[in-house]
C-alpha positions, 0 to 999 in steps of 0.5 A, spaced: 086 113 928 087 121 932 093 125 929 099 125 933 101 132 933 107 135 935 110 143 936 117 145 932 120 153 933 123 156 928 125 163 926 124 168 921 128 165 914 131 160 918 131 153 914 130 146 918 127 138 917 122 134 918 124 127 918 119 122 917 120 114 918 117 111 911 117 105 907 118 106 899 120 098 898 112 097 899 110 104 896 109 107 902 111 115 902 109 121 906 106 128 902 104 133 905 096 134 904 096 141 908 102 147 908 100 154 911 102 160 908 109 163 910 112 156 910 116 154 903 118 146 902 125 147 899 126 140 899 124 132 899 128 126 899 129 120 901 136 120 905 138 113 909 135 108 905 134 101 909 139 096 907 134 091 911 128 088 905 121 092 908 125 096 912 124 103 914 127 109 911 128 116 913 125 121 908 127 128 910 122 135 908 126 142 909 122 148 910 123 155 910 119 160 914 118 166 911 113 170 917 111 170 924 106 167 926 103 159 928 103 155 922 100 147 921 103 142 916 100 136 916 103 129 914 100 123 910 103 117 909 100 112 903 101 109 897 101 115 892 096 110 888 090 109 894 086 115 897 087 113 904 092 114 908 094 109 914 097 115 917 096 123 918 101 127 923 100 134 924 106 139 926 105 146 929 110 151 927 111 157 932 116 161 927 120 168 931 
């Protein structure tokens, strides 16, 4: 399966989320596999939890980038326990 690759603008300083459609019921969780320099990850939780069984959750990323300049982050979703993930997403984050 190819990366679905999406583009985010930030500025300088400026804290923003990245919002990721997760299934912790089933173990299915996203980490970040690959950060650039000059971003920082403040923070990971999950933030709207399914009240549906097997349903989905959003787990919410907050990053800060602190230099100009395009940088990539990329995604993974898998079972912290298995080597392969069943899914990769790649942001490209275009700081001012």
């Amino acid at each position: 399966m190819v990366p679905e690759n999406f583009v985010r603008t930030a500025a300088v300083g400026e804290q923003f989320s990245i919002d990721q459609q997760a299934l912790p019921g089933a173990g299915y969780m996203w980490e970040i596999t690959q950060l650039s320099a000059g971003l920082e990850v403040i923070s990971q939780e999950v933030v709207s939890i399914s009240k549906t069984i097997g349903g989905y959750s959003v787990q919410r990323f907050v990053i800060v980038a602190h230099k100009t300049g395009d940088f990539s982050l990329v995604f993974e979703l898998k079972r912290r326990w298995e080597k392969q993930s069943t899914q990769t997403e790649i942001f490209t984050i275009h700081v001012i």
